[in-house]
C-alpha positions as CSV (number, residue, x, y, z in Angstrom):
1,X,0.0,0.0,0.0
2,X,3.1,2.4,0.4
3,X,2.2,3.2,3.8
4,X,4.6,3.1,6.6
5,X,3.1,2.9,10.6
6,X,4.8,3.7,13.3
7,X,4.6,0.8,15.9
8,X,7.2,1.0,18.6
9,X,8.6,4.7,19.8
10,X,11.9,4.2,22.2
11,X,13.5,6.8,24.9
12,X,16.8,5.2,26.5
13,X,15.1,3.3,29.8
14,X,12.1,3.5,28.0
15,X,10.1,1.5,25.2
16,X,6.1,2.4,24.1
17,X,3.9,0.8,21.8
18,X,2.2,3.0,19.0
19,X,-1.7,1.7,17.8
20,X,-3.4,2.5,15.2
21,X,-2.9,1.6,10.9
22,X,-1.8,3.6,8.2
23,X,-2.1,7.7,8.0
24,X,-5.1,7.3,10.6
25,X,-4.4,9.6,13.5
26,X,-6.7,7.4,15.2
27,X,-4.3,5.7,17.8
28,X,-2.4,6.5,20.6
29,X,1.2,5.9,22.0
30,X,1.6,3.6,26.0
31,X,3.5,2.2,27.9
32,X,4.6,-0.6,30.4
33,X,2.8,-0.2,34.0
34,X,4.7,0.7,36.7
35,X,6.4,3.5,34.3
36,X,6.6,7.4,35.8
37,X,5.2,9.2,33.5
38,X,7.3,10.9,31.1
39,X,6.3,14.3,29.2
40,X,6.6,13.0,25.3
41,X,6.1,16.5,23.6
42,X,10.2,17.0,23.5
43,X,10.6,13.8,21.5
44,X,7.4,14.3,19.3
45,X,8.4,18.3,18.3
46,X,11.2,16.8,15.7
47,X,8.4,14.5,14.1
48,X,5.4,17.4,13.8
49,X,8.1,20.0,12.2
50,X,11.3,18.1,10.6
51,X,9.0,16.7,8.0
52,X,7.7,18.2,5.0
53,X,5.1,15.1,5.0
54,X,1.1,16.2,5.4
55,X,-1.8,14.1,6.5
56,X,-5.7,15.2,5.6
57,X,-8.3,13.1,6.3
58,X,-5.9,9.5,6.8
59,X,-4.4,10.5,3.4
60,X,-1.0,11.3,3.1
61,X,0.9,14.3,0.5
62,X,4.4,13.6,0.4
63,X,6.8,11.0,1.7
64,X,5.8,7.5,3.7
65,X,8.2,7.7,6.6
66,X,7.7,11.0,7.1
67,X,4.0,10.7,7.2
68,X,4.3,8.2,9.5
69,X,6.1,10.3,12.0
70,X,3.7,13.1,11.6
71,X,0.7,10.5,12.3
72,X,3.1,9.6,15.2
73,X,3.1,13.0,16.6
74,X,-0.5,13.3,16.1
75,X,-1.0,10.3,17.8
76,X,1.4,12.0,21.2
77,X,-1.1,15.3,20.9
78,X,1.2,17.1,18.8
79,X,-0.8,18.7,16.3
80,X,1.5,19.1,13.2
81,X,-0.7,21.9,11.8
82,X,-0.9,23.6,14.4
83,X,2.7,23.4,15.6
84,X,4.5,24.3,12.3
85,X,1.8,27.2,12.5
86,X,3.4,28.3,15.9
87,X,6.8,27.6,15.2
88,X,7.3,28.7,11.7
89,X,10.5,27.3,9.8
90,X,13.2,30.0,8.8
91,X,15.8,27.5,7.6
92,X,15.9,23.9,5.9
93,X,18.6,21.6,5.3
94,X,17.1,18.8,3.1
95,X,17.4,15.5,3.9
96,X,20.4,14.2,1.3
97,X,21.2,10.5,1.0
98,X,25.4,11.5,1.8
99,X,24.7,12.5,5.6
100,X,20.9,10.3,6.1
101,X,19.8,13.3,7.6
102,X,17.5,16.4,7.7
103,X,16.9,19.5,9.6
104,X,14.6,22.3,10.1
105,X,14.9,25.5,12.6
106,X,12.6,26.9,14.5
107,X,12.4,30.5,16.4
108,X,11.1,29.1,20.0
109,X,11.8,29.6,23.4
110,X,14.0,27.6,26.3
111,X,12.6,25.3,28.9
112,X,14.1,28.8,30.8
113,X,11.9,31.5,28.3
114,X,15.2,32.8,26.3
115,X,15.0,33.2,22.6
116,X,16.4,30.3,20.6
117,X,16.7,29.2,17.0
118,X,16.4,25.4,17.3
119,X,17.2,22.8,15.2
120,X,15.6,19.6,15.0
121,X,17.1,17.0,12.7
122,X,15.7,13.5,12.1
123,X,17.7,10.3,10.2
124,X,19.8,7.7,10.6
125,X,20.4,6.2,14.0
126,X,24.1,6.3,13.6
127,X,24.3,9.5,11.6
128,X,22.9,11.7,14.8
129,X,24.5,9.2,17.3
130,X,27.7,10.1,15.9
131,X,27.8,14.1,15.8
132,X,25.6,14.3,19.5
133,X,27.1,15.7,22.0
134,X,24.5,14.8,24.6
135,X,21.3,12.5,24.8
136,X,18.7,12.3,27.2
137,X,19.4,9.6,30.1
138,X,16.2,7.7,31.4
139,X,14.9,10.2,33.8
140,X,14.8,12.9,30.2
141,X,17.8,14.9,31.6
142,X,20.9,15.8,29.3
143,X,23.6,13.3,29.7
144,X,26.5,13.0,27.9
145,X,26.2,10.9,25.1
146,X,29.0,8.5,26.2
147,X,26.8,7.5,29.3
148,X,23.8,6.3,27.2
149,X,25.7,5.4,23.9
150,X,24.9,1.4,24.2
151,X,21.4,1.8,25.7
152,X,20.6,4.0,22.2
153,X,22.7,1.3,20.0
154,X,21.1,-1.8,21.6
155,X,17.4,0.0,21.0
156,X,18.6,0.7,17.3
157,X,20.1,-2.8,17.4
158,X,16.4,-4.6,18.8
159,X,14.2,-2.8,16.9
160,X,16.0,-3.1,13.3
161,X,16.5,-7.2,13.8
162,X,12.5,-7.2,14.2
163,X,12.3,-5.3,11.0
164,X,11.4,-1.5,12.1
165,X,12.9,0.9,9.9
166,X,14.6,2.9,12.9
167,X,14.6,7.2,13.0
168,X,16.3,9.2,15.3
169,X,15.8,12.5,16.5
170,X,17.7,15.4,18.2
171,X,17.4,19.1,18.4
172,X,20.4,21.9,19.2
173,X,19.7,25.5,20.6
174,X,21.5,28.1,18.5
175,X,21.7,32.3,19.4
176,X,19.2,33.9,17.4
177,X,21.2,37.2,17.1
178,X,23.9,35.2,15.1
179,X,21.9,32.7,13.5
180,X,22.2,32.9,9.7
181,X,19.2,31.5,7.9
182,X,21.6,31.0,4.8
C-alpha cells in the first residue's frame, strides 16, 4: 500500500507501543505499567516540524516515513498543523542521501523562556548518534552521550533485527542574534 506505521517509539530506559494503521491519526502511544510518566512532547516536536510530510483526512501528500512520523506525533497530541503554525520554519537543510539526515529551525523559546533558534534533525540512528554531544538519560535529563551510547545502539540494534525501519531524533539550541538562515 506504500504506507509506513509507526509501531514502537523508544526513549533510552524507556520502550512504548504506538496503535493504530496507516495515516489514521486514530491511535495513541503507552506504555509498560509501573512507568513514571514521562512528558513526550520533547521527543514528538522533531516528528510534527522536521518533516515536509502532510496528512488530511488518513491521506498522506508527500513521503511515507515521514508521514508516518507526523501521524506519530499526532497520535502524542502534537498537532503538526498547528505546531509548524506556531513555530514557523526560517531555515531547511534537506534530507540528502550523503549524511541520512535532515533538519529544520525553528524560532522558539527555552525550557528557561530565552530566545532560541532550534534545530531539529531526524535520520539515521548512527548519523545523529555520531555528531551528539549529549542525549537524554532515562529520567529525560541531558547526559553525555557517552553515558547512554549502548542503551541507544542496543534499542537501534532490537528494533531493526525485528524489522522496524529505525529514525532518530535530536534538536540543538542556537543564538538567534547570530543565527544565519543561509
Amino acid at each position: 500500500l506504500n504506507q509506513m506505521t509507526a509501531t514502537q517509539m523508544a526513549v533510552v530506559g524507556r520502550r512504548y507501543s504506538v496503535t493504530g494503521e496507516g495515516y489514521s491519526t486514530i491511535g495513541q502511544i503507552t506504555h509498560a505499567a509501573g512507568q513514571p510518566d514521562v512528558a513526550l512532547e520533547q521527543y514528538l516536536l522533531p516528528m510534527a516540524l522536521c518533516a515536509d510530510a502532510e496528512v488530511k483526512n488518513d491521506e498522506l501528500v508527500g513521503d511515507p516515513t515521514e508521514g508516518a512520523l507526523v501521524v506519530l506525533a499526532a497520535k502524542g497530541g502534537v498537532d503538526p498543523a498547528l505546531t509548524r503554525e506556531r513555530y514557523p520554519r526560517v531555515a531547511t537543510l534537506p534530507f540528502d542521501a550523503a549524511y541520512k539526515m535532515m533538519a529544520t529551525f525553528h524560532r522558539m523559546q527555552d525550557a528557561a523562556g530565552k530566545d532560541v533558534v532550534r534545530c531539529y534533525v531526524k535520520g539515521a540512528p548512527d548519523q545523529l548518534l555520531a555528531r551528539a554531544t549529549f542525549a537524554h538519560g532515562t529520567d529525560g535529563s541531558a547526559v553525555p552521550v557517552a553515558e547512554v551510547r549502548e542503551g541507544y545502539l542496543a534499542e537501534n540494534e532490537r528494533l531493526g533485527s525485528m524489522g522496524l525501519r529505525v529514525m532518530a531524533t535530536g534538536q540543538k539550541d542556537f543564538d538567534p542574534a547570530t543565527f544565519d538562515p543561509n
